[in-house]
N, C-alpha and C positions, 0 to 999 in steps of 0.2 A: 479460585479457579486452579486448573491442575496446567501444569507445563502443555500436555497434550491440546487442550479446550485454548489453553491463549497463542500458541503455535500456530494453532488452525485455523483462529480468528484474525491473525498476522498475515497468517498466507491468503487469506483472501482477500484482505485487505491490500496487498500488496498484487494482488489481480495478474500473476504473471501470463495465467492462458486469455485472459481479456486485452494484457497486454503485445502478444503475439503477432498482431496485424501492424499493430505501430511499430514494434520494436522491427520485421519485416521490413516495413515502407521505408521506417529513416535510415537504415541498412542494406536497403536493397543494392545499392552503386557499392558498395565496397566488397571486394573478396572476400570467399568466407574464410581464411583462416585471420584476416583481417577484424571480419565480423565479431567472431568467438573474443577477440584481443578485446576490442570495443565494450561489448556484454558485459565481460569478466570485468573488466573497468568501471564501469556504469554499476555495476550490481556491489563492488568495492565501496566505492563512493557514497552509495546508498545505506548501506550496514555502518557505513564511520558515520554517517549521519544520524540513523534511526539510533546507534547505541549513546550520541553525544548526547540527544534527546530524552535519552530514559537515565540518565544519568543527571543532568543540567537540568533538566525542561523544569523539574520541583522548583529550583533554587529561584529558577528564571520567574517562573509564576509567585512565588515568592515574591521576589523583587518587584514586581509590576502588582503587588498584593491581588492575585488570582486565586479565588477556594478553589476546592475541590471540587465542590459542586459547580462551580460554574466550567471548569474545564471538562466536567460531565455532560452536563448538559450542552455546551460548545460542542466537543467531540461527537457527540449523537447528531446534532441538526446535522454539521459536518458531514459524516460517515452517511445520514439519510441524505443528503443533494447527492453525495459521489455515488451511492444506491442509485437514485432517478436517472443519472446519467448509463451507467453501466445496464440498465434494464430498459432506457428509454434513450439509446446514442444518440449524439446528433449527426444528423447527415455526413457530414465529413467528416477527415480521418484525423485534421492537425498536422498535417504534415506542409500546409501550405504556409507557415510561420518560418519554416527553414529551408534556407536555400538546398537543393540539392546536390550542390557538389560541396558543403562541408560536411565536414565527421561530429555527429553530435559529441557535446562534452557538459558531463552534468545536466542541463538543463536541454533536451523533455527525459530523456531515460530515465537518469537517476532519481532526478527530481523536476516535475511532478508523481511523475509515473510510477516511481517504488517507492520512494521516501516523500510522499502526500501528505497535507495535512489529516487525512483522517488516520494511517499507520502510525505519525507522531504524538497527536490527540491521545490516541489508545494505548500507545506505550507508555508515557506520563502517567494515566491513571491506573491502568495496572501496575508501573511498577511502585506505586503506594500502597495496592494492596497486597505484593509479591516478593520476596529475597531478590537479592542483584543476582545469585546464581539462576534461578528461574526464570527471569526475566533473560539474559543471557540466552540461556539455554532454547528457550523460544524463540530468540530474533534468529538466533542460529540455523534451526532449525527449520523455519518459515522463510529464512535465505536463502539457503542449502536449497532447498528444495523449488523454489521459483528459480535459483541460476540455472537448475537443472533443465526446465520445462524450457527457459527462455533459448539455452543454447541448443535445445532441440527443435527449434520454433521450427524452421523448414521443413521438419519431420514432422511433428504434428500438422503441418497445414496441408501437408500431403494426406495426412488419416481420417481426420476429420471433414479438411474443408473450413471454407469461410464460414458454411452455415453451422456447422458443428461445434464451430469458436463462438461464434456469436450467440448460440444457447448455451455452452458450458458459462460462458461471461455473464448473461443472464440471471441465471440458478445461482452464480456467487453472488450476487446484484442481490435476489430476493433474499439469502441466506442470512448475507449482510444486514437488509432492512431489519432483523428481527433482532440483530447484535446493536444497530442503535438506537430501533426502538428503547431496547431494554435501559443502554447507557442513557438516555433523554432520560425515561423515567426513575433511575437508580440515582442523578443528578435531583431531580425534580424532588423526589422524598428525602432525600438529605436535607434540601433549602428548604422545603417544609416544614419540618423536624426544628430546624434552627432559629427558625422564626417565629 
C-alpha cells in the first residue's frame, strides 16, 4: 500500500467528522479557546499512542505469541463492529458516562474515539507490511488532518448540520466495511496457506 491509501484508511478510521457531535457535546461547557487547548491535547495523546502502537504493538504480540494472521483477522471483525456502529448509531450520544462539569482527559476523546482499537489493530499490521518512515508519515498525516476537522467542529456543524455529519460518518462507516472486509479475508488466506 502507498502512504496515500494507508493515511486515508487511518483517517477514517480515526472518524474525526463522525466524531464532531461527541467531541461538541463533552466540550460544550468549556470556552472555546479553552476548547481548542483541550482538542490539541486529546489529539496529542492520541498520536503518542497510535505511534507507541506501530512501534511496540509487533513485540507485544510477540510476546503474547499473536501471528499475524490472527491480528488480521482480529482487526477486521474489530474495524467491521466499529463499521456497524458508525452506520447503525445507537440511540445516544455517550455523553451520559461523564459528568458534566469535568474536562475530559484521555478517556472518551483520545481514547476510545481516535486511538480505538480498530486505528491500533491497523497500524500493527501495516506497519509489517510498511518502513517506520511510511508508516510515520501516515499517522502524521491522518492526524494532521482530523486535528484540523475537529478544531473546526463548530464550523462544520454550522455547514453541514447534524444531518450532514450523520451521512458523511456513514459513507466512512460503509468505506471502512470494505477495508475490513478485505483485512478479515487477507488474515483468513494467510491461516489458510499455513495450515
Amino acid at each position: 500500500m502507498s502512504l496515500f491509501s494507508i493515511a486515508l484508511s487511518l483517517f477514517l478510521l480515526m472518524d474525526p467528522i463522525g466524531n464532531v457531535p461527541l467531541y461538541i457535546s463533552f466540550l460544550k461547557r468549556l470556552d472555546p479557546h479553552r476548547q481548542r487547548y483541550v482538542i490539541i491535547r486529546e489529539m496529542l495523546i492520541a498520536l503518542v499512542i497510535i505511534i507507541l502502537f506501530t512501534f511496540l504493538g509487533e513485540g507485544l504480540m510477540r510476546l503474547l505469541h499473536v501471528d499475524n494472521d490472527t491480528i488480521q483477522i482480529a482487526g477486521g471483525i474489530i474495524l467491521f463492529l466499529i463499521c456497524l456502529k458508525m452506520i447503525f448509531p445507537p440511540d445516544h450520544d455517550g455523553t451520559e458516562s461523564l459528568p458534566h462539569d469535568t474536562e475530559p482527559f484521555i478517556v472518551p476523546l483520545a481514547v476510545p474515539l481516535i486511538a480505538g482499537p480498530g486505528i491500533l489493530a491497523a497500524v500493527m499490521i501495516y506497519a509489517k507490511q510498511e518502513t517506520e518512515l511510511v508508516m510515520v508519515g501516515a499517522i502524521l498525516f491522518a492526524w494532521a488532518a482530523s486535528l484540523v476537522i475537529l478544531l473546526s467542529s463548530s464550523f462544520l456543524k454550522k455547514i453541514l448540520g447534524w444531518r450532514g455529519i450523520i451521512a458523511m460518518e456513514r459513507l466512512m462507516g460503509l468505506i471502512l466495511t470494505l477495508i475490513a472486509v478485505q483485512m478479515f479475508l487477507s488474515g483468513l488466506r494467510g491461516f489458510m496457506e499455513t495450515t
